[in-house]
KELUM-392609 format. One line per field, with one value per residue (C-alpha): y, z negated, x negated; residue number from 1. Coordinates in Angstrom, 3 decimals, always signed. Layout:
<sites>
y = Y; ...
z = Z; ...
x = X; ...
resi = NUM; ...
</sites>
This chain:
<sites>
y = +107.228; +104.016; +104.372; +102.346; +100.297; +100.285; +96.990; +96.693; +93.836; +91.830; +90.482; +87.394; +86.735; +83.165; +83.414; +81.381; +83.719; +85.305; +88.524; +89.770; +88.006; +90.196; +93.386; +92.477; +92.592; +91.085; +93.480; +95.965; +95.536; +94.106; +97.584; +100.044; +97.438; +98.557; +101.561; +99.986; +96.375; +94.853; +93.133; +89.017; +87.783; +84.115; +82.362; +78.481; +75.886; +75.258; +71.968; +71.568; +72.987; +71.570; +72.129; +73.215; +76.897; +79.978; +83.352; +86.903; +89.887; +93.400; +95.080; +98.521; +98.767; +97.295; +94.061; +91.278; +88.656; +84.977; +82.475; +78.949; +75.666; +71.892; +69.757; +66.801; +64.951; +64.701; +62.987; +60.120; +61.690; +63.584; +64.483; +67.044; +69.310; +68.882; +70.248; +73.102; +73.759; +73.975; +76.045; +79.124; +78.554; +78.975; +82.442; +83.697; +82.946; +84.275; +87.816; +87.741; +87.591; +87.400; +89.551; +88.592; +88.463; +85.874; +86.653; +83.656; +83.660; +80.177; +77.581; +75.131; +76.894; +75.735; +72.695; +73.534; +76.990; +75.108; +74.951; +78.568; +81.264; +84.186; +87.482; +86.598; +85.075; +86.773; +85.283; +87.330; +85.030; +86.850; +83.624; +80.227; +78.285; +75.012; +75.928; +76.671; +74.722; +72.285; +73.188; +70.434; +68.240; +68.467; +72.278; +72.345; +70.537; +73.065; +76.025; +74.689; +74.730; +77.720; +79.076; +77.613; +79.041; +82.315; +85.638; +87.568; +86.756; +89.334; +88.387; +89.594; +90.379; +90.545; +87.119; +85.412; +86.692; +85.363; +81.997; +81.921; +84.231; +81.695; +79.530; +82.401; +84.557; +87.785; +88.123; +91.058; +91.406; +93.762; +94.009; +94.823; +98.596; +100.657; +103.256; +106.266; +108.467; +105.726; +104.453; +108.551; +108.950; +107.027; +109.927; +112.186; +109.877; +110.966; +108.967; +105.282; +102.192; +100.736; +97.653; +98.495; +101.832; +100.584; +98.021; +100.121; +101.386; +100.974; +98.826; +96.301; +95.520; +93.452; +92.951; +90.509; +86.812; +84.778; +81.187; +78.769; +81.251; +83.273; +83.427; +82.074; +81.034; +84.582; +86.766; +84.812; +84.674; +88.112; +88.895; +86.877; +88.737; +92.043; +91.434; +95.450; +95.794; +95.013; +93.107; +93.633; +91.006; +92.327; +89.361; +86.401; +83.042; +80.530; +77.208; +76.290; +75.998; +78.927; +76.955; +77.165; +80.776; +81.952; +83.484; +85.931; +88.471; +91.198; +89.449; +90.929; +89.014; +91.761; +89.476; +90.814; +94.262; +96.250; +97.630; +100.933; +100.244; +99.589; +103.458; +103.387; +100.511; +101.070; +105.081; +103.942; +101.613; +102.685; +99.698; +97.666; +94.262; +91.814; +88.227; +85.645; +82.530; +81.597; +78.953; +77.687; +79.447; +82.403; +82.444; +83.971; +86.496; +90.333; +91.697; +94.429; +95.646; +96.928; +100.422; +100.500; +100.361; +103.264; +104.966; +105.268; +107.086; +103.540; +102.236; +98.911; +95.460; +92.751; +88.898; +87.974; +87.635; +88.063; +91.130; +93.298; +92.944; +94.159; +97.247; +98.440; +96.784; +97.683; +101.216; +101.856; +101.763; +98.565; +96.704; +92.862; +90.619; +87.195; +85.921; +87.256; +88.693; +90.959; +92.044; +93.083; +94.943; +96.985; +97.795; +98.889; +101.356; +102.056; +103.089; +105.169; +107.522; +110.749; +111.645; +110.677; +113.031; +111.974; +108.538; +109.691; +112.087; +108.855; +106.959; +109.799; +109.781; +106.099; +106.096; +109.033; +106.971; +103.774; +103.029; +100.464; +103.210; +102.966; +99.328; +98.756; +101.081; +99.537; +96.307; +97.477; +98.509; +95.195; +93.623; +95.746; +94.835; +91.375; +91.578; +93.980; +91.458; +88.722; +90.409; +91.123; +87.570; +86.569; +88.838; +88.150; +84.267; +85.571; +87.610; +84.846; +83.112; +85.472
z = -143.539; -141.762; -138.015; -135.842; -132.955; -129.845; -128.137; -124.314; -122.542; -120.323; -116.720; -115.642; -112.647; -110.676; -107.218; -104.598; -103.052; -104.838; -105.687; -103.221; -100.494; -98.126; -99.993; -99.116; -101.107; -104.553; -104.724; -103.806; -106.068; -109.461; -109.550; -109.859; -112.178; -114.719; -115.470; -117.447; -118.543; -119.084; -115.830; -115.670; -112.254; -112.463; -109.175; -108.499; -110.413; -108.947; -109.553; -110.337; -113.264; -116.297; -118.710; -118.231; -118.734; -116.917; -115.664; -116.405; -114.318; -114.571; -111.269; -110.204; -110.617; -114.027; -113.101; -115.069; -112.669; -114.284; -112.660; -114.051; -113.254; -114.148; -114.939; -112.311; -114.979; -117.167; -115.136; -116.700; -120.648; -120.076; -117.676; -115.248; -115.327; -118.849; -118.892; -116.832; -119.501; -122.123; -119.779; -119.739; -123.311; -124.416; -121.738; -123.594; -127.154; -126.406; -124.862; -127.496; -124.622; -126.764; -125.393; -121.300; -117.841; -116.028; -111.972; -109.726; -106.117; -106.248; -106.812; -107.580; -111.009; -112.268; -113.141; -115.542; -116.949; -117.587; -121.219; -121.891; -122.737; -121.023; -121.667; -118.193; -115.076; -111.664; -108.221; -105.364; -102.441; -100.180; -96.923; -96.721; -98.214; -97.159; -93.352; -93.797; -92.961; -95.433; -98.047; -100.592; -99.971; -103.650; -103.147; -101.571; -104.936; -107.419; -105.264; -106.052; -109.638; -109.707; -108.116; -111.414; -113.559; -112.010; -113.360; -110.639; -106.947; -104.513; -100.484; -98.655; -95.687; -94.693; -92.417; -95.358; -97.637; -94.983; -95.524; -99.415; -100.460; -100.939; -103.717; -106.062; -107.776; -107.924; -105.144; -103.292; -99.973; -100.146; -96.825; -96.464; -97.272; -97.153; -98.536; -95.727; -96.983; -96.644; -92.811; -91.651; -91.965; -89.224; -86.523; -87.758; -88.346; -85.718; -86.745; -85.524; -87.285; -86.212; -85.616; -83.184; -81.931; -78.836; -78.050; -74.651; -74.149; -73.383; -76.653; -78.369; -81.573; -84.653; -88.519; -90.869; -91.453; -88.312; -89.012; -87.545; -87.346; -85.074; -80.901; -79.777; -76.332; -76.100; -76.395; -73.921; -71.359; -71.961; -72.001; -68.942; -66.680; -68.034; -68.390; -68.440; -71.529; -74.826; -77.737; -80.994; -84.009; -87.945; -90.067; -91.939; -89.767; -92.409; -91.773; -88.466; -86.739; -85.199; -82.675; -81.352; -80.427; -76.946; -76.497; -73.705; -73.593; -73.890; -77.373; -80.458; -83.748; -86.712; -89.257; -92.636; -93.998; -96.770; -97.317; -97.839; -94.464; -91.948; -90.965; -89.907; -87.642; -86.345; -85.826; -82.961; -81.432; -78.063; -79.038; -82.480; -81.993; -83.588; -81.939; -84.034; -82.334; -82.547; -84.934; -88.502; -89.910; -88.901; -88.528; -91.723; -91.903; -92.183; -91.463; -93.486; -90.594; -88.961; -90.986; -91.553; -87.622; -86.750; -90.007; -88.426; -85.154; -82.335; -80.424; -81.581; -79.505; -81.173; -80.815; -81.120; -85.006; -86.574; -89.366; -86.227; -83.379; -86.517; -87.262; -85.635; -82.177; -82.408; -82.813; -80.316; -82.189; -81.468; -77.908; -78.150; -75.760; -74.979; -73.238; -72.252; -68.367; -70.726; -72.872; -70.087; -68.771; -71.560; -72.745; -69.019; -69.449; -72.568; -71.775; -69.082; -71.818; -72.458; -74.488; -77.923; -79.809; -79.521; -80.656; -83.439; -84.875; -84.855; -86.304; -89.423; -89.732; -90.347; -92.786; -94.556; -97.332; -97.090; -99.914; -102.439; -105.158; -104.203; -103.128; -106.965; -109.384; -107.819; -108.670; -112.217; -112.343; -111.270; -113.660; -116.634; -116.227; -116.722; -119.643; -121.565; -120.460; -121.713; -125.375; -125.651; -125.280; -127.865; -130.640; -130.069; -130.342; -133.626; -134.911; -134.999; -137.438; -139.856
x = -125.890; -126.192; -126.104; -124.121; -126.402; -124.343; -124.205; -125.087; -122.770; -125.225; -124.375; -125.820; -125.633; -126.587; -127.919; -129.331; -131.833; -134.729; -134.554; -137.785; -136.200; -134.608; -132.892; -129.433; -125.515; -127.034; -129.918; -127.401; -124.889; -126.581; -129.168; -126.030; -124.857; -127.621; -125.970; -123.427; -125.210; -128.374; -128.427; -130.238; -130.656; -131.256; -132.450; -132.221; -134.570; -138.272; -139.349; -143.460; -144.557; -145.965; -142.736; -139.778; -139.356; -138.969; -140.802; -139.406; -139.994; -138.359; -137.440; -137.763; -134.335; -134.452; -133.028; -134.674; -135.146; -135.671; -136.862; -136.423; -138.322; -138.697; -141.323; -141.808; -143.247; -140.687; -138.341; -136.164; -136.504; -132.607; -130.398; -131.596; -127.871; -128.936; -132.392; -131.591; -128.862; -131.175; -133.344; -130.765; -129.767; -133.403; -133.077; -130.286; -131.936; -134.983; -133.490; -130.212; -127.689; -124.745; -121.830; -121.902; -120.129; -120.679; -121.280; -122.158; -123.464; -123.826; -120.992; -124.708; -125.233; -121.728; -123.159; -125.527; -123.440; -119.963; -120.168; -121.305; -118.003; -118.732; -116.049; -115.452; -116.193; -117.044; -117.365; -118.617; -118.546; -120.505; -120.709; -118.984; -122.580; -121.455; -121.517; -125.147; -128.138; -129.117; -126.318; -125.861; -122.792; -121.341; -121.125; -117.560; -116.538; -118.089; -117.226; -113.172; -114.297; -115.642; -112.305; -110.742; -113.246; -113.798; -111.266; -112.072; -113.236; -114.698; -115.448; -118.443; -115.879; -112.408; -112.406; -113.945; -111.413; -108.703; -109.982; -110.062; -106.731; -105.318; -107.596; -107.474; -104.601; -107.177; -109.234; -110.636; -112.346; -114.979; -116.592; -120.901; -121.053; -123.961; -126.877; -126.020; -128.756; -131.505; -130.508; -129.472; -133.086; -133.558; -132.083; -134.441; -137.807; -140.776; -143.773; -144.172; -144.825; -148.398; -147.506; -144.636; -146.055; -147.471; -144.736; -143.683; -139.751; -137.073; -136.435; -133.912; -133.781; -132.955; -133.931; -132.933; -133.281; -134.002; -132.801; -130.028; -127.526; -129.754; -128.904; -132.186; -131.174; -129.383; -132.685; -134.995; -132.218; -132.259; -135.748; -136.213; -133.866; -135.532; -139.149; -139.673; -137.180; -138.581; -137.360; -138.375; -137.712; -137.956; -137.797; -138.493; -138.262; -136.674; -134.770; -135.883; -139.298; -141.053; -142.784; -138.800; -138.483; -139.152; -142.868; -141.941; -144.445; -141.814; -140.382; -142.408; -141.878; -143.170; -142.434; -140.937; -140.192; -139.429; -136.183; -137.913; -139.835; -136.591; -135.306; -138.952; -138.567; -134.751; -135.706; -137.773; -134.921; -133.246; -130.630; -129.868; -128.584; -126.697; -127.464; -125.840; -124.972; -121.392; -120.823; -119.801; -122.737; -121.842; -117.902; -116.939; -120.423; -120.089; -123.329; -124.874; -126.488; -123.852; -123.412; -126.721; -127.709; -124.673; -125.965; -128.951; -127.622; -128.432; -126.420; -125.220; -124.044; -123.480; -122.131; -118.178; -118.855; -115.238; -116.204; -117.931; -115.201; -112.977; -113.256; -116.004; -115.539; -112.125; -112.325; -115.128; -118.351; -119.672; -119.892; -119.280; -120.911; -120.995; -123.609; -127.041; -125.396; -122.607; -126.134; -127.954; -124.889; -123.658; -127.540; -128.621; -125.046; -125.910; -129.803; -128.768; -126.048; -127.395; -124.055; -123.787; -122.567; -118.558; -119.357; -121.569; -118.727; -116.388; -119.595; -119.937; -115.961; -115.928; -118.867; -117.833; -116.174; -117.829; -120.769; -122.850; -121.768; -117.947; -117.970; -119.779; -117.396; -114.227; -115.575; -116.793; -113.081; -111.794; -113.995; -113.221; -109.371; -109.901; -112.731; -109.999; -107.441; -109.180; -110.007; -106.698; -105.719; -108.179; -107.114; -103.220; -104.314; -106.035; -103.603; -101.353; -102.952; -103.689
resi = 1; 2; 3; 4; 5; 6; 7; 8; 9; 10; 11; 12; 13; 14; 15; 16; 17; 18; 19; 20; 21; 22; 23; 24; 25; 26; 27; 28; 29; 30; 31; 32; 33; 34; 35; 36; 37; 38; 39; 40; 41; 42; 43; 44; 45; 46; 47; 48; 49; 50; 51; 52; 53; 54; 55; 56; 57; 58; 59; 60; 61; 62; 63; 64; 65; 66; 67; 68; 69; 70; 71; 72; 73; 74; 75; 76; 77; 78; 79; 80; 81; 82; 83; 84; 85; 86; 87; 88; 89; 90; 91; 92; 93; 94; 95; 96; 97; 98; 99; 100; 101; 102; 103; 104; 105; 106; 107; 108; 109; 110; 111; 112; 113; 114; 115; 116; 117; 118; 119; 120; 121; 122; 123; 124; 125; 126; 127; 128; 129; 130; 131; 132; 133; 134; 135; 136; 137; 138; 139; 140; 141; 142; 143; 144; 145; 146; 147; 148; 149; 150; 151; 152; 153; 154; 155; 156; 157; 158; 159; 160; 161; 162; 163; 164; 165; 166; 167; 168; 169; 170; 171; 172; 173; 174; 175; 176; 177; 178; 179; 180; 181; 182; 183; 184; 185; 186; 187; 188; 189; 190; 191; 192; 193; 194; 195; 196; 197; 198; 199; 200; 201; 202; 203; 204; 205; 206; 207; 208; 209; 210; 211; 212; 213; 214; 215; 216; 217; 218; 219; 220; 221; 222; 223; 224; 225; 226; 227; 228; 229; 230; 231; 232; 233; 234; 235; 236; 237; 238; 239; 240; 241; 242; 243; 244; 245; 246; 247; 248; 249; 250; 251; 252; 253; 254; 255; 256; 257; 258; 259; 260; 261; 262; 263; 264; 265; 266; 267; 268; 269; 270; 271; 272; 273; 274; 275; 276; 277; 278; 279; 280; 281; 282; 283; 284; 285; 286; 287; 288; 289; 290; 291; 292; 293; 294; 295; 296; 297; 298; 299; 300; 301; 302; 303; 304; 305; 306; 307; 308; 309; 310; 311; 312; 313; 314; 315; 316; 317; 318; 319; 320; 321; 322; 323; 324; 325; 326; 327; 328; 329; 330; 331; 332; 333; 334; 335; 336; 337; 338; 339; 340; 341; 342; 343; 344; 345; 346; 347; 348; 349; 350; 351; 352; 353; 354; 355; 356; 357; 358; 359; 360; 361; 362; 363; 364; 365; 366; 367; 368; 369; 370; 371; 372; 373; 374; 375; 376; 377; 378; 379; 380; 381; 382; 383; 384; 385; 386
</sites>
């Protein structure tokens, strides 16, 4: 009896940050999405090697990441959009992706991934690129392509999804969500870090990706008018120059972390804070952070950044400030609270329903839809014919 090998649909997805970067919405999403596909992550093209090619890793998570490069040398001997072409065609030969979705990140990858036919074709725009430093100046045009291209279209937040409804006949916002289980840990954590275990209390802090979008001015102004508070900075520096950030002595920069490290870091916390400047960069952002810190039982005050002040602002779980004065205001109020248990019952009521797993089967839903809708447009063409 001859048995029947059941075929695994692949995902491949196209992003512009590398997988160990920080564990953020891709990371997120694409490891649930190996429960149902063989999952590719393919980053952005390094340029350097000897040929061009590509390196292969397998995850954890069982995500294989790729990560494709080009030879300097051989400059001039084709078209680069065409090299990288033949770069992911020799991907999918090599690892027999034949029956795939499509998921993009990146509007850049269009380029070189327009003449493939994919069952279908996801976009999750998770932050307006182009308003970010050093964004290439043809991505506005290939993100409208994309828009063309794309069945389905998922936001990163609700503002951002205000500003794109429109450029898409199926799109979805779907807000950051979160891992509860992984950040509650965080109320209940008692041993300390080394490296922060003898920065003194009280304490304010942040993790995630210090770069332009960051409110520089706003923690030394802040940090000046409280030398005896301490602030406390988990992250990568990226984009700008670290010879630019303030060197108060009550300022700690830790440098990067684990995902599984950061309960471990925000347990110790007396505040979490959200200091994004105000500007392009940042105007159409929903930070993951923002469960995550109230997950993990602190206290939270954040910038005016659109996705914060609603909901969370708006229903009393956030404070919004605007300038270092309102920081030091609502933190010394907030320092002094020995009461917490009525805001953390409205903290657990709003989480209660709010998760990667959910967030990721409603999109494996959405997604499903239009692959079925899509076969079934194929065989009626078919069927005609025959």
């Amino acid at each position: 009896m001859k048995i029947e090998k059941k075929i695994t649909m692949q995902l491949v997805c196209f992003s512009h940050l590398p997988w160990k970067f920080v564990y953020q919405r891709p990371q997120h999403l694409l490891s649930r999405f190996t429960k149902k596909y063989a999952v590719y992550y393919i980053e952005e093209f390094k340029y350097g090697a000897e040929e061009d090619g590509y390196d292969i890793n397998i995850t954890n998570e069982n995500v294989t990441v790729i990560v494709p490069y080009l030879s300097t040398g051989n400059q001039g001997a084709q078209n680069e959009t065409k090299r990288k072409e033949n770069v992911i065609k020799n991907v999918f030969k090599e690892h027999y992706i034949q029956s795939y979705i499509f998921w993009y990140y990146t509007p850049m990858a269009l380029a070189y991934t327009a003449n493939f036919n994919p069952l279908a074709t996801v976009y999750d725009c998770m932050d307006e690129l182009s308003a970010f430093k050093f964004a290439p100046p043809e991505i506005k045009i290939l993100e409208q392509e994309l828009f063309r291209k794309a069945d389905t279209v998922f936001t990163g937040g609700n503002n951002l999804y205000k500003a794109k409804k429109e450029q898409h006949h199926n799109i979805y916002s779907f807000p950051s969500s979160i891992d509860k289980a992984h950040f509650v840990a965080a109320r209940d954590s008692q041993q300390e870090v080394p490296d922060q275990s003898a920065i003194p209390y009280p304490r304010l802090g942040f993790y995630g990706v210090i770069d332009e979008r960051f409110d520089i001015d706003l923690i030394k102004q802040a940090a000046d008018a409280k030398p005896d508070w301490h602030f406390i900075l988990v992250g990568p520096v990226i984009k700008i120059d670290a010879a630019t950030l303030p060197q108060n002595k009550n300022i700690h920069y830790l440098g990067a972390k684990t995902y599984e490290e950061l309960p471990s870091y925000l347990s110790g916390w007396d505040i979490a804070l959200i200091p994004f400047a105000i500007n392009e960069s940042t105007r159409y952002i929903s930070p993951t952070k923002t469960p995550e810190y109230l997950a993990g039982g602190k206290p939270v005050i954040s910038t005016a950044i659109t996705d914060v002040i609603y909901p969370y602002h708006e229903l009393g779980l956030v404070h919004i400030v605007h300038n270092a004065e309102d920081l030091v205001r609502v933190a010394t109020s907030e320092l002094s609270r020995t009461d917490k248990e009525e805001w953390l019952t409205k903290v657990d009521e709003y989480l209660s329903d709010i998760s990667w797993d959910a967030t990721w089967e409603k999109m494996n839903e959405l997604m499903q839809k239009e692959i079925n809708t899509n076969q079934n447009f194929i065989t009626s063409k078919i069927n005609q014919y025959v």
